[in-house]
C-alpha positions as CSV (number, residue, x, y, z in Angstrom):
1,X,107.0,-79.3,245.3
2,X,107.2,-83.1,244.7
3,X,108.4,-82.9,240.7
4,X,108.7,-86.9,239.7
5,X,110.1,-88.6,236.7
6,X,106.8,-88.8,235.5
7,X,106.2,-85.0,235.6
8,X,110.0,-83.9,234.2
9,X,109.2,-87.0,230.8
10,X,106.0,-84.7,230.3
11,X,107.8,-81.3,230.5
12,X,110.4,-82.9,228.6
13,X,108.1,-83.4,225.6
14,X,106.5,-79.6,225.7
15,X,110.1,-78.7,225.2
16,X,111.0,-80.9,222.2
17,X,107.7,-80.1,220.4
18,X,107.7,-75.5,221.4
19,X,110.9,-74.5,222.6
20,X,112.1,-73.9,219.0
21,X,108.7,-72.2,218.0
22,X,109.1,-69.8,221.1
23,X,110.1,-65.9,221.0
24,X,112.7,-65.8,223.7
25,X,113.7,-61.5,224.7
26,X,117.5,-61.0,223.5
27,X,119.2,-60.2,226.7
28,X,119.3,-56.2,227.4
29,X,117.1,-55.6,225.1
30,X,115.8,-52.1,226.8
31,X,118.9,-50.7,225.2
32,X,117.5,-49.9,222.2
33,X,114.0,-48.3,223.5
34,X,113.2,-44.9,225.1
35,X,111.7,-43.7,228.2
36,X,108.4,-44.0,226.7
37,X,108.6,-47.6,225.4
38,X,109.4,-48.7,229.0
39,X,106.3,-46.8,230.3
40,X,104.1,-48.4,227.8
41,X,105.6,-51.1,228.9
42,X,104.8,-50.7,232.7
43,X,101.3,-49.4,231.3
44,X,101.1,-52.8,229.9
45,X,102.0,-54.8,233.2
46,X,99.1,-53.1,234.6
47,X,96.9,-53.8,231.8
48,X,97.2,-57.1,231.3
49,X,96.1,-58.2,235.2
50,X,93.2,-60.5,234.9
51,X,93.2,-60.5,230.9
52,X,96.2,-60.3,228.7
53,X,94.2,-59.7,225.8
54,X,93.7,-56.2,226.4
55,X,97.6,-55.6,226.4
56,X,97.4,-57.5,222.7
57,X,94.7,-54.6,222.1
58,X,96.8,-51.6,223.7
59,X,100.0,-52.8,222.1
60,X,98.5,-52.3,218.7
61,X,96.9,-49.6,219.0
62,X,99.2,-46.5,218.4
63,X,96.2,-44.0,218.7
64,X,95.6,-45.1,221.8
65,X,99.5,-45.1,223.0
66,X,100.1,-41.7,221.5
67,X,97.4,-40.5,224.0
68,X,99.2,-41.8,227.3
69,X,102.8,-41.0,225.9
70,X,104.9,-40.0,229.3
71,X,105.8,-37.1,228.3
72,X,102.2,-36.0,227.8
73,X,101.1,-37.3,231.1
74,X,103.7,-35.8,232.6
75,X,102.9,-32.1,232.7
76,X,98.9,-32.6,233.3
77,X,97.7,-32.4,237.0
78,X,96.2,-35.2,238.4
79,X,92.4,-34.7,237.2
80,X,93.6,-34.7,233.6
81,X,96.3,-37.3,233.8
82,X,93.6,-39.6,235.5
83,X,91.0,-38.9,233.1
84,X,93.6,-39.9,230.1
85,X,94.6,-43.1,231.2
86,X,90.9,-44.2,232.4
87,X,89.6,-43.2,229.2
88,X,92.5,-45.2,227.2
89,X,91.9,-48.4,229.3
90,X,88.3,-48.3,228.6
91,X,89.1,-47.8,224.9
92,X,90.9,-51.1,225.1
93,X,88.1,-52.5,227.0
94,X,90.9,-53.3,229.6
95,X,89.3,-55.7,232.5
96,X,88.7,-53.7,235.9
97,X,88.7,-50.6,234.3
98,X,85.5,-48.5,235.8
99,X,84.5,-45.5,234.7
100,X,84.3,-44.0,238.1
101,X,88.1,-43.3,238.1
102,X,88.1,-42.7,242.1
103,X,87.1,-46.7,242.0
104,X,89.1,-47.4,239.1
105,X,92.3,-49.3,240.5
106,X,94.2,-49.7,237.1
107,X,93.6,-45.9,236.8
108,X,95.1,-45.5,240.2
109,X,97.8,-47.9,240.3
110,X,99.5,-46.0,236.9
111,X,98.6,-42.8,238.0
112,X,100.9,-43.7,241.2
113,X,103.8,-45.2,239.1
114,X,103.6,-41.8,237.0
115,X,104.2,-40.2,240.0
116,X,107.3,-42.6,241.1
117,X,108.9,-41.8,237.4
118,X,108.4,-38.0,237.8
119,X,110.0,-37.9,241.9
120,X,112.5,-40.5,240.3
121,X,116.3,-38.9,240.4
122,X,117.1,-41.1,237.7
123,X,114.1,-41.6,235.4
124,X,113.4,-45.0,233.7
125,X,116.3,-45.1,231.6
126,X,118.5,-45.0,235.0
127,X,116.2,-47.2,236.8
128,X,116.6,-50.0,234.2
129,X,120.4,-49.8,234.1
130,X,120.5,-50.2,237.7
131,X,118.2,-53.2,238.0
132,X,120.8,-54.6,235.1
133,X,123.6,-53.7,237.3
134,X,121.9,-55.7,240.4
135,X,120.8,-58.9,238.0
136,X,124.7,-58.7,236.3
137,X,125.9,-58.9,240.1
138,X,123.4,-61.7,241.0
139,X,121.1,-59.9,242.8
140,X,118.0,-61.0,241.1
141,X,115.8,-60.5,244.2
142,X,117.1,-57.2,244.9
143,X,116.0,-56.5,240.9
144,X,113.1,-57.8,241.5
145,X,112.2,-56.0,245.2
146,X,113.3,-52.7,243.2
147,X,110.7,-53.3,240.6
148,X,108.0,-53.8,243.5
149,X,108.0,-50.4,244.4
150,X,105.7,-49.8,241.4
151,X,102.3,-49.6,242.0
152,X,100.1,-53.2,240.7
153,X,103.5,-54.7,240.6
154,X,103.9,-58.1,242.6
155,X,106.2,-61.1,242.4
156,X,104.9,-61.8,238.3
157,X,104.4,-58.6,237.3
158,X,108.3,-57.6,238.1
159,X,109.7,-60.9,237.0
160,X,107.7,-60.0,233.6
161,X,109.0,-57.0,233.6
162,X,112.3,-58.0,233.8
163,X,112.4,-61.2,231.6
164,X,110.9,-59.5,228.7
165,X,113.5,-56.6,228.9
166,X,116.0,-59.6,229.2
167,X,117.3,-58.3,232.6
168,X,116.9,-61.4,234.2
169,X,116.5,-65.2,233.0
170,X,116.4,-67.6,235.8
171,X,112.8,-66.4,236.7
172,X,109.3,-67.8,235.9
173,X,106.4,-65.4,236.2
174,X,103.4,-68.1,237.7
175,X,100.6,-66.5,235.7
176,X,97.4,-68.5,234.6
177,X,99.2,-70.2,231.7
178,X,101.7,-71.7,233.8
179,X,99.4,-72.5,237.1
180,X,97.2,-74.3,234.3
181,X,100.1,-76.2,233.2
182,X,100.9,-77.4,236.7
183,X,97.8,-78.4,237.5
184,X,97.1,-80.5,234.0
185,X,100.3,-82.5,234.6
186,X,99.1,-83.0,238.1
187,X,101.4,-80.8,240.2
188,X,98.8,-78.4,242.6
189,X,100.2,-75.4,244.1
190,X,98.6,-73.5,246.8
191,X,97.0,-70.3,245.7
192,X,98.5,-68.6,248.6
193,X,102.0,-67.7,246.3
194,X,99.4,-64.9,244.8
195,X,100.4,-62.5,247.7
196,X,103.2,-64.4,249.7
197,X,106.6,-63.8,248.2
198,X,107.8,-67.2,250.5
199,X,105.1,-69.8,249.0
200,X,106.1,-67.6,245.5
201,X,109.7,-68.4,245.7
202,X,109.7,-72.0,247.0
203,X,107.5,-72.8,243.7
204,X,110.3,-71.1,241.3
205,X,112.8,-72.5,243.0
206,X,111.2,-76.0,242.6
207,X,110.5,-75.6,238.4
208,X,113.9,-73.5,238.6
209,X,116.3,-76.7,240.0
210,X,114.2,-79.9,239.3
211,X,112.7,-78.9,235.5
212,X,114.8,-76.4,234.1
213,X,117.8,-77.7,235.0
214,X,117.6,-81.3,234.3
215,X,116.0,-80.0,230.8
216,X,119.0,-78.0,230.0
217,X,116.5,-74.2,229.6
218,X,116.4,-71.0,231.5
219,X,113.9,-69.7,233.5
220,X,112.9,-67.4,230.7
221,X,112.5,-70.3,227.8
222,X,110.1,-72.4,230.0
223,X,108.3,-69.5,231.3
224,X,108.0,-68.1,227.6
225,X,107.3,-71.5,226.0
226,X,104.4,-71.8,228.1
227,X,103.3,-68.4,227.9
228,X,103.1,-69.0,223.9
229,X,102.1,-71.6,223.7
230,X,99.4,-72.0,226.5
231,X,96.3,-69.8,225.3
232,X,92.9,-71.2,226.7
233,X,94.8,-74.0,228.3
234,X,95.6,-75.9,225.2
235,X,98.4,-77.4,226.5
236,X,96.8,-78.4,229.6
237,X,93.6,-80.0,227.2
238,X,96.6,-81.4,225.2
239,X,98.1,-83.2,228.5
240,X,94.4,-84.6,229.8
241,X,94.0,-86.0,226.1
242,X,97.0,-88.0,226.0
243,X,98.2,-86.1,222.8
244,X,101.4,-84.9,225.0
């Protein structure tokens, strides 16, 4: 990706104007949370594909949580299980949720990671201190791969993950917001980094060494600032207007 001076003045002034208005995850913060926060918090990942406003929804409403509480989904068999999460998704009015739940690939995907918890040796708790132990030994990708093996979960969705648990910090998670961005300030990226981890990391490698660094932020703050501040495009709209 061809990043001029052009592009890195305009990023430049995003920074000066929201980096100090944006929430930015205190490393490690998983610390403090239990195994059901994290799975929430996988729920979430899952939620939130094609429309992050339904994770706003589920995040806030603790009815709806308390129904899909690990523990809980844990000891049904798989007709109950399914039939709780489908019915909490449709609650939330989550996007792709059907309520044929043999069609329903949300319902599907968390049944499946339900299933990876409850074969898993270690349980979330020890599946978040290892990732930490690969990201504190450099091994982003191999965080990252590890996170994979969740159903739903590509290249953003573990990056996500991991930057809002403050695992990892040189990462950008290329969501709508960001692609958005990109595109107002003129830089186009092929749509083919959607399901080719390749095109994926040549991009965050790009915004990684010739924005973030010469800016002086992580990964994290320029994916976050962006991601805060980059509802509806408004940034983007900003850019087009001449107001940034």
């Amino acid at each position: 990706m061809e990043i001029s001076e052009k592009h890195l003045q305009t990023f430049k002034k995003i920074k000066n104007l929201f980096l100090k208005k944006t929430i930015i995850p205190k490393p490690n913060n998983w610390r403090s949370l239990s195994a059901n926060d994290i799975w929430l918090r996988i729920m979430t990942q899952i939620i939130i594909i094609q429309g992050a406003d339904s994770g706003i929804r589920f995040n806030n409403n603790m009815l709806v949580q308390d129904t899909v509480e690990y523990e809980k989904l844990a000891i049904m068999n798989e007709i109950e299980a399914k039939e709780t999460i489908n019915k909490a998704l449709r609650k939330i009015g989550t996007r792709m949720a059907s309520s044929e739940i043999a069609k329903c690939w949300k319902t599907n995907c968390l049944y499946e990671n339900l299933l990876i918890i409850k074969n898993s040796k270690t349980g979330l708790i020890g599946l978040l201190h290892y990732v930490t132990d690969l990201a504190e030994q450099g091994k982003i990708d191999k965080a990252i791969d590890t996170m994979k093996q969740f159903s739903g979960f590509g290249d953003k969705s573990a990056r996500d993950f991991l930057m809002e648990y403050g695992i990892i910090e040189d990462a950008i998670a290329l969501d709508v917001r960001v692609v958005n961005l990109l595109s107002a300030v003129g830089l186009q990226i092929s749509e083919k980094y959607k399901n080719n981890t390749k095109i994926y990391l040549d991009i965050e490698q790009s915004l990684l060494n010739k924005v973030c660094k010469p800016l002086d932020i992580k990964g994290i703050e320029f994916d976050r600032m962006i991601f805060n501040h980059n509802k509806d495009n408004l940034l983007g709209k900003a850019i087009k207007q001449e107001l940034i």
